[in-house]
C-alpha positions as CSV (number, residue, x, y, z in Angstrom):
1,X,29.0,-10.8,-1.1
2,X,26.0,-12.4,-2.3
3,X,26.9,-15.8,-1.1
4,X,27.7,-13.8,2.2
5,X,23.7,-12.9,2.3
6,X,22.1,-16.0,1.2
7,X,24.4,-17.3,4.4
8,X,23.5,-14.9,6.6
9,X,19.7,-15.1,5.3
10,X,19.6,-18.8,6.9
11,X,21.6,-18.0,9.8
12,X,18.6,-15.3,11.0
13,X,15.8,-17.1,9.4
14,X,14.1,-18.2,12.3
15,X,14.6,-15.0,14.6
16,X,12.8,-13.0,11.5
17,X,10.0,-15.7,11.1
18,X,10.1,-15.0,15.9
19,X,9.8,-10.9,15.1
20,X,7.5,-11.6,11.9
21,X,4.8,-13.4,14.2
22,X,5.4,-11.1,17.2
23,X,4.3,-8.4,15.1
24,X,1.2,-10.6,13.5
25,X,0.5,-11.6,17.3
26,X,0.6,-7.7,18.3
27,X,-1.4,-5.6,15.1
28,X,-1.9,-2.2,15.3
29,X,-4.1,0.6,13.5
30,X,-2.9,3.1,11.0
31,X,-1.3,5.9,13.0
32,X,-1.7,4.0,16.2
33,X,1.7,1.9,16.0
34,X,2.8,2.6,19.2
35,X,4.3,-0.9,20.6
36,X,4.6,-1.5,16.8
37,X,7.4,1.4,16.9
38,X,8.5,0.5,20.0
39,X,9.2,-2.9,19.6
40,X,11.1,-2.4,16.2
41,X,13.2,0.2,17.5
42,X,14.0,-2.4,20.7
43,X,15.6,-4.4,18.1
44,X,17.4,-1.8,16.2
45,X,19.1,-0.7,19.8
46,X,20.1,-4.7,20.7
47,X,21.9,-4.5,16.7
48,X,23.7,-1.4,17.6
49,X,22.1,0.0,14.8
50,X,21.1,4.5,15.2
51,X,18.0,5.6,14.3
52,X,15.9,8.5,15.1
53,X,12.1,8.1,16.3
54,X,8.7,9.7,16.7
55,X,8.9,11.2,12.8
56,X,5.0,11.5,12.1
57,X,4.2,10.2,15.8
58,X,5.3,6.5,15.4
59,X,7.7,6.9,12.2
60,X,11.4,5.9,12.4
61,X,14.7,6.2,10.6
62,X,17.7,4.3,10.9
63,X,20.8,4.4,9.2
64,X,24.0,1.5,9.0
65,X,26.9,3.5,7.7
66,X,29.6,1.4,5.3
67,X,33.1,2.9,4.5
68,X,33.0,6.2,2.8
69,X,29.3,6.5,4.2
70,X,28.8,9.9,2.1
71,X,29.2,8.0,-1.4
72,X,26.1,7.5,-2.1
73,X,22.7,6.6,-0.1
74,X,19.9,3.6,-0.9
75,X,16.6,3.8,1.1
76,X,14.2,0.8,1.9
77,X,11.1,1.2,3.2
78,X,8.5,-0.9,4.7
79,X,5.2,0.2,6.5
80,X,3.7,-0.6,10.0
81,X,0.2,-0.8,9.8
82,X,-2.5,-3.2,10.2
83,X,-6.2,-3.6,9.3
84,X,-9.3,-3.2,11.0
85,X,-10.4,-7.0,10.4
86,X,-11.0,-10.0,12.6
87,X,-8.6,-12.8,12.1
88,X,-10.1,-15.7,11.5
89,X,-6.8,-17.9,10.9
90,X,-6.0,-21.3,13.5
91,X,-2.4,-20.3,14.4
92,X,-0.7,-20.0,17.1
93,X,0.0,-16.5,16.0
94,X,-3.2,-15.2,15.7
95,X,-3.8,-11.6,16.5
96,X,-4.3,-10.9,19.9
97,X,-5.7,-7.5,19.4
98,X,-9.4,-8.4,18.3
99,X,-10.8,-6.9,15.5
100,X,-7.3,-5.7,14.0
101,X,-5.1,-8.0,12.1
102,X,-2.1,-7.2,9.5
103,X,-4.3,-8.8,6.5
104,X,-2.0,-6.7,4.2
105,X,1.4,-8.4,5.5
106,X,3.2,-5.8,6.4
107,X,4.5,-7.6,9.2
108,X,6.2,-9.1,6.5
109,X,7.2,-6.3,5.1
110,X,8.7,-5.0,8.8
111,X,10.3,-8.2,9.5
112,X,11.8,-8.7,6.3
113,X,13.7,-5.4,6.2
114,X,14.5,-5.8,10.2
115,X,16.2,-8.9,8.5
116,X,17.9,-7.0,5.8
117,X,18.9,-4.5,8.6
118,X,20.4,-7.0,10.4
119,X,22.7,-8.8,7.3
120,X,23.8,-5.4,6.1
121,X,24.7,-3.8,9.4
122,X,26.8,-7.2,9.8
123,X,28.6,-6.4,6.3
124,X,29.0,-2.9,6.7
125,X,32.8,-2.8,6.9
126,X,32.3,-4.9,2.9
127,X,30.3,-1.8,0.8
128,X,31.2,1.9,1.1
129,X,27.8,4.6,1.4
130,X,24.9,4.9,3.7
131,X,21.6,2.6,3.8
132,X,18.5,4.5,5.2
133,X,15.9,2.6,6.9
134,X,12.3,3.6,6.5
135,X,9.9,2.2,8.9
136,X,6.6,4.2,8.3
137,X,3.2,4.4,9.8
138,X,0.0,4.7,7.7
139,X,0.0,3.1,4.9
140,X,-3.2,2.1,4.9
141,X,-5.2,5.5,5.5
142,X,-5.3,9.0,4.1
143,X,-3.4,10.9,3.6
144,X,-1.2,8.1,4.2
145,X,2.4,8.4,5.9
146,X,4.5,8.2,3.3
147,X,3.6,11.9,2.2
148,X,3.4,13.0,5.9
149,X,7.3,11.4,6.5
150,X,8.2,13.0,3.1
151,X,7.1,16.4,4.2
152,X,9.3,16.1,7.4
153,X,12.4,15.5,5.3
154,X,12.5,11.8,5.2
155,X,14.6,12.1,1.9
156,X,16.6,14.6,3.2
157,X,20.3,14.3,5.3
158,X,20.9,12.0,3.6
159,X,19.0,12.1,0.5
160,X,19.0,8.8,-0.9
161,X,19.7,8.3,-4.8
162,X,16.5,5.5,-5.0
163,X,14.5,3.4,-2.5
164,X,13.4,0.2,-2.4
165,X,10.2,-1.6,-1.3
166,X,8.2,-5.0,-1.0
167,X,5.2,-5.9,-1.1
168,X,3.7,-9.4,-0.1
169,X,1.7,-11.0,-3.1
170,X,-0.5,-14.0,-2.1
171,X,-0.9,-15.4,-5.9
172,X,2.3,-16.1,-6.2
173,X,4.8,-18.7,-5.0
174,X,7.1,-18.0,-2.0
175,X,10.8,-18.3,-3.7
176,X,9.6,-15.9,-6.4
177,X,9.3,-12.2,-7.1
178,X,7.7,-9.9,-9.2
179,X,8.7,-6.6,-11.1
180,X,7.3,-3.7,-13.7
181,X,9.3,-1.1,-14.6
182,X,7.4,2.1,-15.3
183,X,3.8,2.7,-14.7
184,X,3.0,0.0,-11.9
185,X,0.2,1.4,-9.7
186,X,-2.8,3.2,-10.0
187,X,-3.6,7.1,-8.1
188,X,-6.6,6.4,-6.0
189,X,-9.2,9.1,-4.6
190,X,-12.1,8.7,-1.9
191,X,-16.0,9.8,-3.1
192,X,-18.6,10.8,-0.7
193,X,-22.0,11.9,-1.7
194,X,-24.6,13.2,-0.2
195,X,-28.1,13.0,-2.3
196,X,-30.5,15.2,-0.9
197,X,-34.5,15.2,-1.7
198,X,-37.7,15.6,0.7
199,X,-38.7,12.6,2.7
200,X,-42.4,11.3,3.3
201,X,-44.9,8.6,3.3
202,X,-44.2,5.9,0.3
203,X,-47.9,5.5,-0.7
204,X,-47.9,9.4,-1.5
205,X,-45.4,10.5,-4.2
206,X,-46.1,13.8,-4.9
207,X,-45.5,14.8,-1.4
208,X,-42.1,13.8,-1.9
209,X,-38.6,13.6,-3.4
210,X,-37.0,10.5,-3.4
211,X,-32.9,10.5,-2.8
212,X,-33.3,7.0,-3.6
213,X,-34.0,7.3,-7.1
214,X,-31.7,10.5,-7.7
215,X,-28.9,8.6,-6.5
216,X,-29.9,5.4,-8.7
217,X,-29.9,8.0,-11.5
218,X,-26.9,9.7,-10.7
219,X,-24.7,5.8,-10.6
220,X,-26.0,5.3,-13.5
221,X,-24.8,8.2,-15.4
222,X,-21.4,8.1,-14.1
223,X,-21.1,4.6,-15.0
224,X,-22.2,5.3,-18.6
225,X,-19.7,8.3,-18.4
226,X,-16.7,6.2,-16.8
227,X,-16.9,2.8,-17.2
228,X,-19.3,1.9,-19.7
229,X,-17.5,0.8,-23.1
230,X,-20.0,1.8,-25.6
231,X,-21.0,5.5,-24.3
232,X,-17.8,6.7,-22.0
233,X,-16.2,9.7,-23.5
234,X,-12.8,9.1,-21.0
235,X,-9.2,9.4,-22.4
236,X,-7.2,6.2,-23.3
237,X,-6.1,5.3,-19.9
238,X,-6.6,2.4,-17.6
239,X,-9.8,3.9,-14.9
240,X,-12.0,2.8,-12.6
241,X,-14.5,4.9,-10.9
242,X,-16.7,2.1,-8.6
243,X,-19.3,2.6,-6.3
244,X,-19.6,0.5,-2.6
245,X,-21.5,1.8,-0.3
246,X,-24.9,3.5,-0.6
247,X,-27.2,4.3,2.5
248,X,-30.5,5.4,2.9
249,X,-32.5,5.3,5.9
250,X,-35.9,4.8,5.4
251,X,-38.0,1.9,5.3
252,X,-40.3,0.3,3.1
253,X,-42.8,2.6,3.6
254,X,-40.6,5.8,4.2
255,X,-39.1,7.8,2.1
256,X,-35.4,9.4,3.5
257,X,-34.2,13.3,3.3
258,X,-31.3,12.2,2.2
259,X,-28.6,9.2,0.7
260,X,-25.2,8.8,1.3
261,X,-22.8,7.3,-1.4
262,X,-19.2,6.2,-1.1
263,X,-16.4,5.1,-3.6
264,X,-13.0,5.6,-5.1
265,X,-11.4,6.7,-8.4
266,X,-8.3,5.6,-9.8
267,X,-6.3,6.3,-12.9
268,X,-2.8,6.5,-14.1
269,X,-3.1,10.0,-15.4
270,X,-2.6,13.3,-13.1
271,X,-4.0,15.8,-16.1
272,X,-7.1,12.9,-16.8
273,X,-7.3,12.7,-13.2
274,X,-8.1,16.2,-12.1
275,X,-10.6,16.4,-15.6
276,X,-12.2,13.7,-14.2
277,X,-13.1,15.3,-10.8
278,X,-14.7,18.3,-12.3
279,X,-16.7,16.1,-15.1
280,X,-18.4,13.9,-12.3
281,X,-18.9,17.1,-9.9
282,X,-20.5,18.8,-13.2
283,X,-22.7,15.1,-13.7
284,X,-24.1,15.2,-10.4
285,X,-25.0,18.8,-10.0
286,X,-27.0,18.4,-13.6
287,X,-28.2,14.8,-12.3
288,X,-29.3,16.7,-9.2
289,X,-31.1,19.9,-10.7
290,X,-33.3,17.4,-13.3
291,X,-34.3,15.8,-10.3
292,X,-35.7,18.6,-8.4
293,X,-32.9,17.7,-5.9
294,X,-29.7,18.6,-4.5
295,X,-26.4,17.5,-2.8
296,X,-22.8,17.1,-2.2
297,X,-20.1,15.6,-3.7
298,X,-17.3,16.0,-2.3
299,X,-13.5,13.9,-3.2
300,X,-10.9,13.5,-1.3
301,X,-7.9,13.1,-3.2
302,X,-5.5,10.5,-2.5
303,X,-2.2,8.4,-3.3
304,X,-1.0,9.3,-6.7
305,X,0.0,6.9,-9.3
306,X,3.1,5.0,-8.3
307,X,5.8,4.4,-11.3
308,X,8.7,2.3,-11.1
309,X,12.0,4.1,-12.2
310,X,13.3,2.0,-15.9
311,X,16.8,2.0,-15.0
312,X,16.6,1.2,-11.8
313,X,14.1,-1.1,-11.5
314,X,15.9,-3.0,-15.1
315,X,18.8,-3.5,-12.9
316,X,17.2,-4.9,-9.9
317,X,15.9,-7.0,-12.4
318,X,19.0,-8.6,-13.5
319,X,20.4,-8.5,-9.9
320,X,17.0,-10.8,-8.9
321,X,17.6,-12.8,-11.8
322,X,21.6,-13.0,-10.3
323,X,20.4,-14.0,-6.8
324,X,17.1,-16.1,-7.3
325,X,17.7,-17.8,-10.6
326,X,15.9,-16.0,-13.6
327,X,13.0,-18.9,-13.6
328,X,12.0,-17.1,-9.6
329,X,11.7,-13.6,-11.4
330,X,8.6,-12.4,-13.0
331,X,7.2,-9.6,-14.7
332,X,4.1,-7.9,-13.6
333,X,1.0,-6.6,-14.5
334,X,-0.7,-2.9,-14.3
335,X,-2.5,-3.1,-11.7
336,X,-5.5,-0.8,-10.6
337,X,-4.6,-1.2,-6.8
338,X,-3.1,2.2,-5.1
339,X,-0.2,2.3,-2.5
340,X,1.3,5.4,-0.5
341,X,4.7,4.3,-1.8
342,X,3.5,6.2,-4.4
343,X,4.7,9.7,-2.6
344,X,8.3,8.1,-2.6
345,X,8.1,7.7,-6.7
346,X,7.3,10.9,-7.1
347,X,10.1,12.3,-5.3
348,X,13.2,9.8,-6.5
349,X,13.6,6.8,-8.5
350,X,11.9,3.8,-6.7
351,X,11.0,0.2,-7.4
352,X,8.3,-1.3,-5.9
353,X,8.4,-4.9,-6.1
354,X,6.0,-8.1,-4.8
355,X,7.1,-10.9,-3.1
356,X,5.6,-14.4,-4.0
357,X,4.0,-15.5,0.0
358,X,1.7,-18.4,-1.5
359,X,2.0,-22.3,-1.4
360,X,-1.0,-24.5,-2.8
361,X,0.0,-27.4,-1.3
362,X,0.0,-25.9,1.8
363,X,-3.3,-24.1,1.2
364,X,-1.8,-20.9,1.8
365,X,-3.8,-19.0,-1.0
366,X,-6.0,-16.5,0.5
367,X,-5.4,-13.2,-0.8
368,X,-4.8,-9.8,0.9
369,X,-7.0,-8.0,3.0
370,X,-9.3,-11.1,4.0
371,X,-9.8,-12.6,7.7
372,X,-8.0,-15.6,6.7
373,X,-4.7,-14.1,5.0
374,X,-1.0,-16.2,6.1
375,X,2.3,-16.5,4.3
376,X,4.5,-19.5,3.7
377,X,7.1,-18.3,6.1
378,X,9.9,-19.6,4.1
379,X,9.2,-16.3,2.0
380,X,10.8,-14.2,4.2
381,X,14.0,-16.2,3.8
382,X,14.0,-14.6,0.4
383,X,12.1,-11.0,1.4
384,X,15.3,-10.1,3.4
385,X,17.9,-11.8,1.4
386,X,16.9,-10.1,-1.8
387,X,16.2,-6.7,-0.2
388,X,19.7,-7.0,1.5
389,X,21.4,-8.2,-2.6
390,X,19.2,-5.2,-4.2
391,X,20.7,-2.5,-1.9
392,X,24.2,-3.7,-2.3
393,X,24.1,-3.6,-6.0
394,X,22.8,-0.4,-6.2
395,X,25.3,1.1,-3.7
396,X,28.6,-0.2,-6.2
């Protein structure tokens, strides 16, 4: 069988890399995937493969039944979405919809298990169970469409056993792969604020509040509270609580009404994680009072942390090791980085895995979510092959 895939892997090769740049060529926002959808499900009706549609608007589910289909079931998943950035790569691919570009590759991820779709539902008649497909919009915006597919019974009829997922990973090699088992990925929660104080003229200050310097206050003690290593009072586990975008329109002689903050919080702790929304709610409303101001702060609460299943993801592991030599497998590190697959861990046993996309000597190194982001293409040879070898194993 797995001499079977890595055959089948180079037979298809180049009509992934076609339906890989069709999609990079045709990027679509988060919840927005309608050609997206369509185009994938085109290809699962020219396979012969059934699949049900319009699950969270542009959501779809296959399955490719083996003998004794009801044995067990092994989900994969892969996401739809693209960014909304400017490509600024010289390929003949380039994204034709301006200002929206899949910076985050999951074209990849789409073509890869299209590819995967395609070897298994050629060897169905060789493995016995059920493989669900998983082909999900979102990914890239809250509250994400892995928890709006899960809550219209994704992972029901069948209910898979574990699923599977990829994810490209510009730092490292195409030809090799990347795994953790257990706690992988980090929860990650949006932070707006609004600082509010009484505007005026700069060159008179006590005719005014300044939201400027309330907010500068209010940073500052949540850093020394979070992040700083000499005075934060946090549990002992990984967190980040970071701070990009502050606004306030005045000018340099006007003082603004108000300031508007935004940032995120992540951690790998669901009881630390709630603690920590009430301690900075309870920071800013003392930061706000001593200031003879007032304000919002308001969080809303996102992917939680994503953990890869031991067993499962040890055996995937070895099966890697089994298919790609163990010199292409590599272990990972924690990473602070959130992902919706997140929902899917939560639910069953998952393993979330990278796939190595770079190539130095081809100066194919920028990294994820920039306007210049590419692949070495040969990586998908490996993206589907693997994905198709994983979800064999797990099935005997």
């Amino acid at each position: 069988m797995k001499e079977k895939i890595k055959i089948l892997s180079e037979k298809y090769f180049s009509e992934v890399v076609a339906l890989r740049r069709h999609l990079h060529a045709n990027p679509e926002l988060s919840f927005e995937e309608i050609k997206t959808s369509a185009f994938v499900c085109y290809k699962l009706n020219e396979w012969g493969i059934p699949y049900k549609t319009g699950i969270v608007k542009t959501g779809i589910v296959a399955l490719i039944e083996g003998k004794n289909p009801e044995k067990k079931t092994i989900a994969l998943r892969a996401d739809l979405d693209a960014l909304p950035i400017k490509e600024e790569n010289n390929i003949e691919y380039i994204s034709t919809n301006i200002g929206v570009m899949h910076a985050c590759g999951h074209d990849v991820h789409t073509s890869s298990l299209l590819g995967a779709a395609k070897i298994l539902n050629e060897l169905k008649g060789d493995f016995e169970g059920t493989i669900k497909l998983i082909f999900q919009p979102g990914e890239e915006k809250l509250p994400g469409g892995a928890s709006l597919m899960i809550n219209e019974g994704v992972l029901q009829n069948p209910k898979p056993a574990s699923i599977f997922a990829q994810h490209v990973f510009p730092s490292m090699e195409t030809g090799k792969v990347g795994f953790r088992p257990g706690m992988y990925m980090a929860s990650t929660d949006e932070i707006y604020i609004t600082v509010k104080g009484k505007g005026g003229h700069a060159a008179m200050p006590a005719n005014y509040v300044n939201p400027l310097l309330i907010a500068s206050e209010l940073l500052v003690a949540l850093q020394e509270e979070f992040m700083d290593e000499e005075t934060r009072t946090i549990p002992n586990t990984p967190t980040v609580l970071a701070f990009g975008k502050i606004t306030g329109m005045g000018a340099t002689n006007v003082i603004p009404d108000e300031v508007k903050i935004e940032g995120t919080f992540r951690t790998m702790d669901e009881n630390w994680r709630e603690e920590a929304h009430e301690k900075m709610k309870d920071i800013a409303a003392k930061v706000f009072a001593e200031n003879g101001g007032s304000g919002e702060f308001n969080i809303m609460k996102g992917y939680p942390f994503l953990v890869n299943d031991e067993a499962l993801t040890n055996n995937a592991i070895a099966n890697a090791k089994d298919f790609l030599g163990s010199e292409n497998v590599e272990l990972l590190d924690l990473r602070m980085t959130a992902e919706d697959f997140a929902f899917y861990s939560q639910h069953i046993p998952a393993c979330f895995y990278r796939l190595g996309t770079g190539n130095k000597k081809l100066g194919i190194t920028s990294g994820v979510h920039t306007s210049t982001f590419d692949i070495d293409e040969e990586a998908l040879k490996t993206g589907m092959g693997l994905m198709a070898w994983l979800t064999i194993c797990e099935l005997k």
